[in-house]
C-alpha positions in Angstrom: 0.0 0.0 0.0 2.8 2.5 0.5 3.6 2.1 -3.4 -0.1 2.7 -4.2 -1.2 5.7 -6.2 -4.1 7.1 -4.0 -6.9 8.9 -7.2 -7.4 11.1 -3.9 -4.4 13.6 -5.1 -4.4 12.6 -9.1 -4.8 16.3 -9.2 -2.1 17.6 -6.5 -0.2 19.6 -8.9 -3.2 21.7 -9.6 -4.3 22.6 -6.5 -3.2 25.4 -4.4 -1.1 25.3 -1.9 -3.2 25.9 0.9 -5.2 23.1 -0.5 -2.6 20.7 -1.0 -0.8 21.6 2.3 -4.3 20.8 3.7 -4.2 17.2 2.6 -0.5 16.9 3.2 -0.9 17.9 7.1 -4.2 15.4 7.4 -2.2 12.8 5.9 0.6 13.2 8.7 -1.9 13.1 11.3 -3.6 9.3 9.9 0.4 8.6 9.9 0.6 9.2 13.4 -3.1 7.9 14.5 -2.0 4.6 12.5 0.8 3.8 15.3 -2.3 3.1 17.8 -3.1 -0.7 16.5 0.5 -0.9 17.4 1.0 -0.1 21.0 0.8 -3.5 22.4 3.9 -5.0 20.4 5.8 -2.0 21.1 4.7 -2.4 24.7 5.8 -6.4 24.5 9.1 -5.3 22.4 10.1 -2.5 25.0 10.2 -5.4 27.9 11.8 -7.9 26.0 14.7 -5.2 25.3 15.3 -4.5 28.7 17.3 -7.9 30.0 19.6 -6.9 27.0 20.2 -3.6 27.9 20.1 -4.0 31.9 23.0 -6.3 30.8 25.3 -4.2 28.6 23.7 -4.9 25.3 23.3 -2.3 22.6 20.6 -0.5 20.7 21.8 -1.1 17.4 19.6 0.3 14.1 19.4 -1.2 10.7 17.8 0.4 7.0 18.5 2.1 4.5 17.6 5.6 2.6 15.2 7.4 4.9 14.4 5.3 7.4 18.2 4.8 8.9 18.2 8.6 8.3 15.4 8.9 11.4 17.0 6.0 13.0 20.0 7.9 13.2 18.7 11.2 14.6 16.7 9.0 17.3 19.8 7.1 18.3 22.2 9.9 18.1 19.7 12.4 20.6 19.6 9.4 23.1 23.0 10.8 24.4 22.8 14.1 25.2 19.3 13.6 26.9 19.7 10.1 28.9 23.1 9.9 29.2 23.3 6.5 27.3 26.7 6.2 25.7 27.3 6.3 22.6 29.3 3.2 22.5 26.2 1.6 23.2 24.4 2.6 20.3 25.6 1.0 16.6 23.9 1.8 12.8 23.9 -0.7 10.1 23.6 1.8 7.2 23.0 0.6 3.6 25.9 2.6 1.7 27.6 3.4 4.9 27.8 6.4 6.5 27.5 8.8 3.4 24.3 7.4 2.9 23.1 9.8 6.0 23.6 12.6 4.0 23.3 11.3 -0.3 21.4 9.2 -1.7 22.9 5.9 -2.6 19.6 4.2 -4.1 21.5 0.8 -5.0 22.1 0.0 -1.5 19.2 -0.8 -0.2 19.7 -4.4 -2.3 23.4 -5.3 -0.7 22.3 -8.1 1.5 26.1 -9.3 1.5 26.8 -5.9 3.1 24.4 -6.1 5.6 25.6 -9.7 6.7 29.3 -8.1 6.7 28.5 -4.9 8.9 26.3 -7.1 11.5 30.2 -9.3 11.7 32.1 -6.5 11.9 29.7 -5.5 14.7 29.9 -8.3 16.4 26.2 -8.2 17.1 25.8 -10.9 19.5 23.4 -11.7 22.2 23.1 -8.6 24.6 22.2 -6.5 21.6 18.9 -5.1 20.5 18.2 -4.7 16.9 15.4 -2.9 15.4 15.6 -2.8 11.8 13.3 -0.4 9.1 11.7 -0.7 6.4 8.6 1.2 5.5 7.9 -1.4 2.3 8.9 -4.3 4.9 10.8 -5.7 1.9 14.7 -4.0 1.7 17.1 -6.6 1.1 19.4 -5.1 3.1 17.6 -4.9 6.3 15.6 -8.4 5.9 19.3 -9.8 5.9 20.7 -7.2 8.9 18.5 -8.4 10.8 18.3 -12.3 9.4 22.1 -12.6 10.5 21.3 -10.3 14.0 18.6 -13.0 14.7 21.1 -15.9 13.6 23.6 -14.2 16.3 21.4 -14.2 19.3 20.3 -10.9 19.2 16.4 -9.9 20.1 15.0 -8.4 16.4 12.8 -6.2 15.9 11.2 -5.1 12.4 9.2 -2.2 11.7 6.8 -1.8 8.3 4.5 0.5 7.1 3.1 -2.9 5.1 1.6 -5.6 6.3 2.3 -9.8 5.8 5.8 -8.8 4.8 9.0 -10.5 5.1 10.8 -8.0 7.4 7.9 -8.9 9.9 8.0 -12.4 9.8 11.4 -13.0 10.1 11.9 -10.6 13.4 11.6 -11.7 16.3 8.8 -8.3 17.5 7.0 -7.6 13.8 5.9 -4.2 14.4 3.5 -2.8 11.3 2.0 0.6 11.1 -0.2 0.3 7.8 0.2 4.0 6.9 -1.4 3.4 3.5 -0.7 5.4 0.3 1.1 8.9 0.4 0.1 11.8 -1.0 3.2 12.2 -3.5 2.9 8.0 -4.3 5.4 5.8 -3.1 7.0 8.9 -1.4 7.4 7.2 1.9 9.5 10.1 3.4 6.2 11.7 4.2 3.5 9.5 5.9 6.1 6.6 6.4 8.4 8.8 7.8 6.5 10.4 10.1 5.2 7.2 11.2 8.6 5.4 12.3 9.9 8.7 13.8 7.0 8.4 16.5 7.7 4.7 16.4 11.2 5.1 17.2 10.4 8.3 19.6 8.1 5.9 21.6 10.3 2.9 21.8 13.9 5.1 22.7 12.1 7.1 25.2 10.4 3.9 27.0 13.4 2.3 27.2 15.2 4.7 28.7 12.2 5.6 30.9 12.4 2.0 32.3 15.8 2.2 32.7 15.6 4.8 34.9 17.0 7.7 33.3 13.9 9.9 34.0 12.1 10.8 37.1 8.9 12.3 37.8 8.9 13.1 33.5 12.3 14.7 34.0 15.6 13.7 32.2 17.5 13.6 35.3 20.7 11.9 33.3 20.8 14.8 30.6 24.1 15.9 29.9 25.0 19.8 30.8 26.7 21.0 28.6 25.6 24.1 27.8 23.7 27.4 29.3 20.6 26.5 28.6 20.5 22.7 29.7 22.9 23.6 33.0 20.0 25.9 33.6 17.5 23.0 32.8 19.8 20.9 35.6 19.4 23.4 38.2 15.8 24.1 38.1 15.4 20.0 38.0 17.7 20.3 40.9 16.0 22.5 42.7 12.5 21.1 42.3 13.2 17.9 43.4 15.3 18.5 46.2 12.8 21.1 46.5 15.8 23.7 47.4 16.6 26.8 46.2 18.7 27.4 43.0 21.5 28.2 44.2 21.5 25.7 46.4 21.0 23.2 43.7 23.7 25.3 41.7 26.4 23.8 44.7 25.0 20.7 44.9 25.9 20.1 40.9 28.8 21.5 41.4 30.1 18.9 44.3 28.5 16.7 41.6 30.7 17.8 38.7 27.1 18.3 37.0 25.2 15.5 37.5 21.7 15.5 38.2 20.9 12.6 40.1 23.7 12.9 42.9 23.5 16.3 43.1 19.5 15.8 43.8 20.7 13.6 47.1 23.1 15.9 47.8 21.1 18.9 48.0 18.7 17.0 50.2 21.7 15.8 52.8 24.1 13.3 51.6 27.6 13.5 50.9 29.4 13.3 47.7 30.1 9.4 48.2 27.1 8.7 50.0 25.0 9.8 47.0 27.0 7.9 44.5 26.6 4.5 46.6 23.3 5.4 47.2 22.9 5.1 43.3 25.0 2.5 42.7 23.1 0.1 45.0 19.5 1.7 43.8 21.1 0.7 40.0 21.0 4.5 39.0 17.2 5.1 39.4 16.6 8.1 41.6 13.4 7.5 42.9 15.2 4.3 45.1 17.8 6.5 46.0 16.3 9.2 47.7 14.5 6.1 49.7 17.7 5.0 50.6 19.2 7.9 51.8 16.0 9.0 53.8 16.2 6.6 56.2 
């Protein structure tokens, strides 16, 4: 269905563009509505990635054309906002990396390629791939995530098509029927938009589970800037429920980390806040409940 030409917009090029950017916008919504049949495989994919994770694994991505291009802006933000190292997050890119930023149609059909980059990877058991492909048919990802699978890693396939071979041979077939776009076969636009918010929901879960946020705060951003040390304070501050500049010298004796400096604000020492965390395996909320008593 992604290929299919809808009659709806045989006359696009005639239209204005108020009229045409009317049907473009309404499309993007159904894109996003069409996620809801999906919610509990996502649900069942985000628990079976977390005994992975908890255990080292990585979040690895796999596509080509545009949908490694959203993978990679989901994976590369997961950084800066959780904390999650980078190391821990891997792209199997059809045409390698300048792929990202030219097209490189022909890729998408290397199979061989994507057997060789999951080697080189060594993908193995730990690791988490999800793998993209709004047709659910790209011979590259069908055999990234076909040798992932054959390594002992949990799969993952996402389509915009349903009954296709991506889906079948994952482990979690995810499909989010999106239908036909308005430009046809254009699946940059309704596809696109689809497994963004796909990927959005599934990155964000994860690390939600994985205790990186607190109270809907990303408590393990990275400050490294005005504006986000300003973000750490005022995090600081509300949940030690301090004043800022309080919160300001309890980051500091933190060298700018959120959680500590949150138990330090409220009390503990330097070393007592890190323990604290350590035994509480880095989620906040345990923590505090340690250090209260």
């Amino acid at each position: 269905m992604t290929e299919h030409a809808d009659p709806r917009y045989r006359a696009l090029d005639t239209w204005d563009s108020l009229t045409a950017l009317r049907a473009i916008w309404e499309s993007q919504i159904a894109a996003v509505a069409a996620i809801g049949p999906a919610l509990p495989g996502l649900a069942n994919l985000v628990e079976a990635a977390l005994p992975r994770l908890q255990a080292g694994g990585r979040l690895v991505y796999a596509g080509a054309g545009t949908s490694i291009r959203i993978a990679v802006q989901d994976g590369t933000e997961l950084g800066p906002t959780f904390n999650w190292p980078e190391a821990r997050t891997h792209y199997l890119i059809a045409g390698g990396a300048q792929a990202l930023s030219v097209g490189v149609e022909g890729a998408e059909d290397d199979a061989e390629d994507a057997r060789a980059q999951v080697a080189a990877a060594g993908i193995g058991a730990q690791d988490v791939v999800l793998g993209l492909a709004a047709s659910g048919r790209t011979p590259f990802t069908i055999a990234a995530l076909q040798a992932a699978r054959a390594a002992g890693a949990l799969t993952a396939g996402i389509s915009c098509n349903p009954g296709t071979e991506l889906l079948a041979i994952a482990d979690h077939g995810i499909v989010v029927e999106t239908g036909a776009e308005v430009v046809a076969g254009s699946t940059r636009m309704k596809a696109g938009t689809a497994q963004k918010v796909v990927l959005n929901m599934i990155s964000t879960q994860i690390m939600v589970r994985l205790g990186h946020v607190h109270d809907g705060l990303m408590v393990d951003l990275r400050p490294q800037n005005t504006k986000l040390r300003g973000r750490a304070r005022a995090m600081v501050a509300r949940i030690a429920e301090v004043p800022e500049p309080q919160a300001e010298a309890a980051l500091l004796a933190a060298d700018w980390r959120v959680k500590p400096a949150i138990l330090i604000a409220r009390g503990a020492s330097p070393a007592k806040a890190d323990a604290a965390l350590t035994a509480a395996g880095g989620r906040l909320r345990a923590a505090m409940a340690g250090t209260d008593k």
